[in-house]
KOLVEXDREN-505680 format. One record per residue (C-alpha): y negated, x negated, z. Coordinates in steps of 0.05 Angstrom, whole numbers, always signed. Example, Ala and Ser with C-alpha at 12.3 -4.5 7.8 and 13.67 -1.06 7.14 Angstrom:
BEGIN
+--------+--------+--------+
|      Y |      X |      Z |
+--------+--------+--------+
|    +90 |   -246 |   +156 |
|    +21 |   -273 |   +143 |
+--------+--------+--------+
This chain:
BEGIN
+--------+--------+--------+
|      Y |      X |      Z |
+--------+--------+--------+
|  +2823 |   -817 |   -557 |
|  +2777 |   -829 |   -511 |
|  +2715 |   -800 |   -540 |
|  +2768 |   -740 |   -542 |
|  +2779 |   -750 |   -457 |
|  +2708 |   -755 |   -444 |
|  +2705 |   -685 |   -474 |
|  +2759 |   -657 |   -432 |
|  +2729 |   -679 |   -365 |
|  +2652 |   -650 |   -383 |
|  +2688 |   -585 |   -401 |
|  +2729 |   -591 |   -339 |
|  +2679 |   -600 |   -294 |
|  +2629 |   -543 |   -327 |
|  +2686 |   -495 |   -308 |
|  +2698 |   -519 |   -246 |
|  +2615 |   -508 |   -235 |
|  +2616 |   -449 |   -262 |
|  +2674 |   -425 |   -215 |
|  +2641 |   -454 |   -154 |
|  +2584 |   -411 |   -168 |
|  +2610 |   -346 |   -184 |
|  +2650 |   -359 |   -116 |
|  +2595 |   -383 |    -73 |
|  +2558 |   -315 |   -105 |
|  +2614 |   -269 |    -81 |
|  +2624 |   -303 |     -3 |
|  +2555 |   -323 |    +20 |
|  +2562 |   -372 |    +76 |
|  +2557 |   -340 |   +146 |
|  +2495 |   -370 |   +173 |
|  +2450 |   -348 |   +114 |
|  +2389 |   -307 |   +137 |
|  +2388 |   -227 |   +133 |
|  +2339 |   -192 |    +74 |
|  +2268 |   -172 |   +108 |
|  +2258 |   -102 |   +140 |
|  +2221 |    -86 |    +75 |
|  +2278 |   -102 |    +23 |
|  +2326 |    -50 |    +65 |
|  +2325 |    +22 |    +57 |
|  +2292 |    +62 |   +117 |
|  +2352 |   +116 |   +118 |
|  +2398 |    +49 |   +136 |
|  +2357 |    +56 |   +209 |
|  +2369 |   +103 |   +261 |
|  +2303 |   +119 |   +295 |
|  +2302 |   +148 |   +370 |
|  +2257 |   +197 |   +385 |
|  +2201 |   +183 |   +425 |
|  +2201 |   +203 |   +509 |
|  +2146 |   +258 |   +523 |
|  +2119 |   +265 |   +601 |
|  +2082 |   +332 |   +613 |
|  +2035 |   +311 |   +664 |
|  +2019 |   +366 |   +723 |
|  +1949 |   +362 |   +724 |
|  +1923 |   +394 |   +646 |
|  +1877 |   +347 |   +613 |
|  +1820 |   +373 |   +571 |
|  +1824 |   +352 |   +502 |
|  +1758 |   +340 |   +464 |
|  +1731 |   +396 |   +430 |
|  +1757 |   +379 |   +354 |
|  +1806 |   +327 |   +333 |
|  +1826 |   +318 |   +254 |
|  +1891 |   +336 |   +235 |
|  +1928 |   +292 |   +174 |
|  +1915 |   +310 |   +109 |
|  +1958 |   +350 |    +69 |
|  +1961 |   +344 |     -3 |
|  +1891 |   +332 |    -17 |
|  +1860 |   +381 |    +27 |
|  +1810 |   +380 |    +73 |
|  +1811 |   +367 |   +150 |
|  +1832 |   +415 |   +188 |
|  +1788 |   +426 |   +265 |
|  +1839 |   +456 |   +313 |
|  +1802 |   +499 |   +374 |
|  +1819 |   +453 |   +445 |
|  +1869 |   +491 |   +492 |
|  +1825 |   +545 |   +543 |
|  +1832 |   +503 |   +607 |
|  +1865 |   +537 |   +672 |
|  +1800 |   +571 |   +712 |
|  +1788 |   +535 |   +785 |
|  +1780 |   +590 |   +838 |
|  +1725 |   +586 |   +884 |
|  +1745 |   +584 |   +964 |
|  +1745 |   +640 |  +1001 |
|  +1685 |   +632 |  +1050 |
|  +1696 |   +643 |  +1126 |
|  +1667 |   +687 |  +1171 |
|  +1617 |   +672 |  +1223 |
|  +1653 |   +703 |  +1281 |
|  +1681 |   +674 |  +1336 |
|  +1743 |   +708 |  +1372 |
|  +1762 |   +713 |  +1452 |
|  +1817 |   +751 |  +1479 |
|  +1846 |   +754 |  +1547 |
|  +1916 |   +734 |  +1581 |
|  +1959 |   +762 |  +1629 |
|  +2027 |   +766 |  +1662 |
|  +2077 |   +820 |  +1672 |
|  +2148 |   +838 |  +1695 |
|  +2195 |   +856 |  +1635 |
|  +2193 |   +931 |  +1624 |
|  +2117 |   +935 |  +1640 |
|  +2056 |   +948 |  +1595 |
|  +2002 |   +902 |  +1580 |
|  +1929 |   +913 |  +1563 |
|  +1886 |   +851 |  +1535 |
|  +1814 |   +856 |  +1529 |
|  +1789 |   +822 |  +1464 |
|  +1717 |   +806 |  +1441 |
|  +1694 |   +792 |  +1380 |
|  +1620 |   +754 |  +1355 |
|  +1591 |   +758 |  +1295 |
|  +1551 |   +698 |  +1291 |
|  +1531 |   +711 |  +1215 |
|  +1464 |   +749 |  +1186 |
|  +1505 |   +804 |  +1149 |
|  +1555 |   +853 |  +1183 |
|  +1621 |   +855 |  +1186 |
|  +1678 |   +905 |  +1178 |
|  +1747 |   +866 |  +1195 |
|  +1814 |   +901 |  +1212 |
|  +1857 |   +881 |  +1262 |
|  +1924 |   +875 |  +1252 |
|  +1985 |   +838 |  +1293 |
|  +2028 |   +791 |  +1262 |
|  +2080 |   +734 |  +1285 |
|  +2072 |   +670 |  +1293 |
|  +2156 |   +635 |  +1281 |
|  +2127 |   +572 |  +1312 |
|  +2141 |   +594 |  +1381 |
|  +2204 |   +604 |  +1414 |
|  +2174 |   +667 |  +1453 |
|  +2123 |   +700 |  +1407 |
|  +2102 |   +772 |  +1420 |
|  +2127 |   +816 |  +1363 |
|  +2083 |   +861 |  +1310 |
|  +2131 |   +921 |  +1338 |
|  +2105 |   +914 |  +1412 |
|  +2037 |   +912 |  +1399 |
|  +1973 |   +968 |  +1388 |
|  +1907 |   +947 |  +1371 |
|  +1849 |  +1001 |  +1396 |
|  +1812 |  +1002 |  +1342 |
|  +1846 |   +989 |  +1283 |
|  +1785 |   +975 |  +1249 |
|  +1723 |   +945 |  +1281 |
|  +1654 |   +944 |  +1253 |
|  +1605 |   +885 |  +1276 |
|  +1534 |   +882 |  +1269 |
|  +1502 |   +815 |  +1259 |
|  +1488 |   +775 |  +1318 |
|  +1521 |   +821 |  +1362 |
|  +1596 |   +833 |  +1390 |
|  +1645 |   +885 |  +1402 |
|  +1706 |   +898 |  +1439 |
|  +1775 |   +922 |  +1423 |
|  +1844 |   +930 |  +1463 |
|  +1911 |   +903 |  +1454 |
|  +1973 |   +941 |  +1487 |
|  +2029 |   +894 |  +1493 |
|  +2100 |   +939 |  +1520 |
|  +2149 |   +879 |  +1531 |
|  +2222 |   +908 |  +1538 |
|  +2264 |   +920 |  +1600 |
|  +2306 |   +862 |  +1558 |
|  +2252 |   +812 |  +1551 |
|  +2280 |   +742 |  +1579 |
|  +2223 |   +710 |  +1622 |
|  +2180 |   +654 |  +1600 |
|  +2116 |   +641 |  +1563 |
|  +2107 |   +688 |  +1513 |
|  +2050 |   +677 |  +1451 |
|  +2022 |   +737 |  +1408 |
|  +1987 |   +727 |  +1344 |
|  +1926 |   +775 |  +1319 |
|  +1901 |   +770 |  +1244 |
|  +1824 |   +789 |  +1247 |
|  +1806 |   +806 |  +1172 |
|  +1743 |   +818 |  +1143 |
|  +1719 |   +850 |  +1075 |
|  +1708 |   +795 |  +1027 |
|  +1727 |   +732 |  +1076 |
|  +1790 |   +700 |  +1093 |
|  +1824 |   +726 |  +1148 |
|  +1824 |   +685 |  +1215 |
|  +1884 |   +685 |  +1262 |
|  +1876 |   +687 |  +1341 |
|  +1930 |   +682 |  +1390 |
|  +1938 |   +704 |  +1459 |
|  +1990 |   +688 |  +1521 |
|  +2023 |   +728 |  +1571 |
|  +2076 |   +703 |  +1621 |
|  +2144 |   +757 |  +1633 |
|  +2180 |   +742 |  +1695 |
|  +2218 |   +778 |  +1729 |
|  +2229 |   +804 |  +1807 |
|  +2272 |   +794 |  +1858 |
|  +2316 |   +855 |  +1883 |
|  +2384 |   +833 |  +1903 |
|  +2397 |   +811 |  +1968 |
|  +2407 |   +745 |  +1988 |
|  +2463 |   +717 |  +2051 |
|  +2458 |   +655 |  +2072 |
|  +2521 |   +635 |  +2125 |
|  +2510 |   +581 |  +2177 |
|  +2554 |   +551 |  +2238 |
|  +2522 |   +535 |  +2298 |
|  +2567 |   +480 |  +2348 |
|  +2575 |   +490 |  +2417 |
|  +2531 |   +471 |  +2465 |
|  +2481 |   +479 |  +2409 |
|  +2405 |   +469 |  +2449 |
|  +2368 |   +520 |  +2398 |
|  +2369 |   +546 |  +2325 |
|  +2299 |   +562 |  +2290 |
|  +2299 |   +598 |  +2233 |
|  +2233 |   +614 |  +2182 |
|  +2234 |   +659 |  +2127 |
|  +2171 |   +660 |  +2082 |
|  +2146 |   +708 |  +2019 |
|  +2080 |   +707 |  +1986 |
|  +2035 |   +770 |  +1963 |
|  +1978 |   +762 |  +1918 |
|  +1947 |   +814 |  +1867 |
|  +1931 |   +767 |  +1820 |
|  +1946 |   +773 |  +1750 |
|  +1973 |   +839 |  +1754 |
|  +2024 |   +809 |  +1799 |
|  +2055 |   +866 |  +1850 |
|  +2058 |   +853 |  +1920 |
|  +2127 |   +855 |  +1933 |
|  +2166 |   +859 |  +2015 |
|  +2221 |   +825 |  +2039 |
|  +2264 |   +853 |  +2094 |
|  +2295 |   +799 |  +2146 |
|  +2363 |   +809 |  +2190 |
|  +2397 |   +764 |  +2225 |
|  +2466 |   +765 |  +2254 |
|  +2504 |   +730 |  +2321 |
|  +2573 |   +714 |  +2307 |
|  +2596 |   +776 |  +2336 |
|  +2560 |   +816 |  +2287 |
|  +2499 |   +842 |  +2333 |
|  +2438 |   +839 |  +2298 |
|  +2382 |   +786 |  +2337 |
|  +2308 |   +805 |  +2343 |
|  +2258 |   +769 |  +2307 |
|  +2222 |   +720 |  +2361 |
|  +2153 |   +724 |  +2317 |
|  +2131 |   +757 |  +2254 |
|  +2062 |   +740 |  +2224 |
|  +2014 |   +763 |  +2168 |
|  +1964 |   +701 |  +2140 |
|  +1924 |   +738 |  +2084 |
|  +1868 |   +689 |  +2049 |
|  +1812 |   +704 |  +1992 |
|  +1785 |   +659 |  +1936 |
|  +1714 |   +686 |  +1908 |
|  +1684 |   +661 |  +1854 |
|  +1620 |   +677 |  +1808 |
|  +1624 |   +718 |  +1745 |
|  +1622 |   +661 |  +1681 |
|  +1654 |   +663 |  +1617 |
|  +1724 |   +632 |  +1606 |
|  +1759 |   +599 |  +1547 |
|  +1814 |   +641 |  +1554 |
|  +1778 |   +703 |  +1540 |
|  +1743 |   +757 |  +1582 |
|  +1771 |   +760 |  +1657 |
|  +1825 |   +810 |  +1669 |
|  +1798 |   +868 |  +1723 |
|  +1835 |   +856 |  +1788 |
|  +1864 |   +918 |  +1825 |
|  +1847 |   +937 |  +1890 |
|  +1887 |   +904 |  +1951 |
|  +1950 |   +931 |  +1984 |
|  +1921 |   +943 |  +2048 |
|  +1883 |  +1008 |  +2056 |
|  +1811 |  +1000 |  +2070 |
|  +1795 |   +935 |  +2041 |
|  +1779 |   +941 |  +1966 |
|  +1783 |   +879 |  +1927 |
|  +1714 |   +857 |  +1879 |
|  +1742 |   +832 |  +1810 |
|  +1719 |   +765 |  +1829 |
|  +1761 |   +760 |  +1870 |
|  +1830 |   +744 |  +1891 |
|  +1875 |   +753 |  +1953 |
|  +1942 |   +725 |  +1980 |
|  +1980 |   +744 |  +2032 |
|  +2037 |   +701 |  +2068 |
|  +2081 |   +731 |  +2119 |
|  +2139 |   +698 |  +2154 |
|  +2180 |   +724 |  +2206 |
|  +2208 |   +676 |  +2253 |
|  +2277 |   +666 |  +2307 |
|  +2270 |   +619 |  +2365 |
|  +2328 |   +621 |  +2397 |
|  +2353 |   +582 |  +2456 |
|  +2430 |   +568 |  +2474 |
|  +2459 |   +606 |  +2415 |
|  +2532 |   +630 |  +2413 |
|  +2581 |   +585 |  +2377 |
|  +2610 |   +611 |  +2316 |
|  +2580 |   +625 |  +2249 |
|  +2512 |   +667 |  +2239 |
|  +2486 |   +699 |  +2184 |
|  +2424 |   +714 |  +2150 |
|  +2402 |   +772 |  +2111 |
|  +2345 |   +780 |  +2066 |
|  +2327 |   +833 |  +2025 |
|  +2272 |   +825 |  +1958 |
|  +2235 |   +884 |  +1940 |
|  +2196 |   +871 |  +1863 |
|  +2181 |   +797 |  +1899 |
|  +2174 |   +727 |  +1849 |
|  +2198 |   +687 |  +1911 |
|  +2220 |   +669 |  +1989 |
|  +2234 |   +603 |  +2025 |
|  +2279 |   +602 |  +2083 |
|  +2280 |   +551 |  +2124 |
|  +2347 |   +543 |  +2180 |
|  +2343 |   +490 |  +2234 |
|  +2407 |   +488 |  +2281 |
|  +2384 |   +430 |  +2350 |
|  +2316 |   +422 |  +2311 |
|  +2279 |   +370 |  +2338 |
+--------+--------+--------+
């Protein structure tokens, strides 16, 4: 019996092993390590492509690299990629550029004197053409502007002139105005030039100024002054002067004065271009040199002792004038 026991348990327990094995077999234990890389099929991975950057600037690529081989055959050269062809610069002209300035009511007609130097030991044939320059507020525009010539021819080492009209409109706000000229040569790059002229416009309404006067006022002295000057194209202008009691009788003038003063100066070149020729004065008999330049100041004056009481008027009248000052002192001291 017991030889017959000892039997049973050894067969027992071999089942039981063999059990324990087939199980442990089927439910591996969760912290047992993963199979290498190598023991798992590649198509179980998912691979991501690869990010690409294009750089701006082409590199050049040696002159042959190898491609793989491909079943046995030989290596392939592949021919680099033609690289992108640098341009030379454009070279610049040797000329050097100079053109006048002015100012003008709206509605008038502007001519500019421009020079140009051709510095360089070839000639050159440039064409002159206006363009516009959107930086500034108050640029001259392409459709006001003539160039005379066109096309200008310039020997080396020497200069040569040319004319730009400039009709502002009747509509032109005044200001500071800025043109733009493209000079262009024949096989150089173009070089732009700009040139100024001020618009303003003149006086022509007439102008009332009311004033009371107390009684037992002592005096009243009144001043009214206008400036002439034929400078910069500038006209010389008038202004016409009443003055009115407080019954509506026009008063005399006490004083009226002329004061008429000249600057000249010697002939030298200017930044700004060539000097603009200066017309001859206003007053007949007394031409005006282009160096020179004349203003005139008038002023007409009342003085007038123990005025009425009541309110007074004054009366002035602009012809094509810039400006006046009037100047009304009621018990001046």
């Amino acid at each position: 019996m017991g030889v017959i026991t000892t039997m049973k348990r050894i067969l027992l327990t071999t089942l039981a092993a063999i059990l324990l094995i087939g199980v442990v077999a089927a439910y591996p234990p969760i912290y047992q390590v993963s199979p290498p890389y190598k023991q798992i099929p590649p198509q179980a991975y998912k691979i991501l492509p690869a990010y690409k950057y294009i750089p701006q600037v082409p590199t050049i690529k040696p002159d042959i690299w190898i491609k793989p081989h491909s079943e046995g055959g030989e290596p392939t050269p592949t021919p680099p990629p033609t690289p992108i062809p640098t341009l030379p610069p454009v070279p610049k002209p040797y000329i050097y550029v100079k053109i006048g300035y002015s100012s003008a009511k709206a509605g008038d007609t502007v001519v500019l004197t421009g020079e140009i130097m051709n510095e360089g030991k070839d000639d050159v044939t440039v064409k002159l053409v206006p363009i516009s320059n959107e930086w500034y507020g108050q640029a001259i525009k392409p459709e006001w502007v003539s160039v005379d010539p066109a096309e200008l021819n310039v020997p080396a080492g020497e200069s040569a002139q040319f004319k730009i009209t400039v009709s502002i409109p009747e509509d032109a706000a005044p200001g500071y105005y800025r043109g733009s000229l493209a000079i262009r040569p024949e096989n150089y790059a173009e070089v732009v030039e700009d040139y100024a002229i001020t618009v303003y416009r003149l006086l022509n309404e007439p102008v009332t100024e009311e004033f009371y006067v107390p009684q037992n006022t002592s005096s009243i002295n009144i001043s009214v002054t206008w400036n002439c000057y034929n400078d910069y194209n500038m006209p010389s202008g008038n202004l016409t002067v009443h003055l009115y009691n407080p019954t509506g009788e026009e008063v005399a003038p006490t004083a009226k004065y002329t004061h008429i003063s000249g600057f000249v100066y010697a002939p030298m070149g200017s930044p700004f271009g060539p000097p603009i020729e200066i017309l001859p004065g206003t007053l007949p008999g007394t031409p005006v040199p282009k160096n020179r330049k004349v203003y005139t100041d008038h002023k007409v004056m009342y003085d007038l002792p123990n005025p009425a009481c009541g309110t007074w008027k004054l009366e002035m009248i602009p012809e094509y004038l810039r400006s006046f000052r009037y100047d009304i002192y009621v018990n001046p001291v």
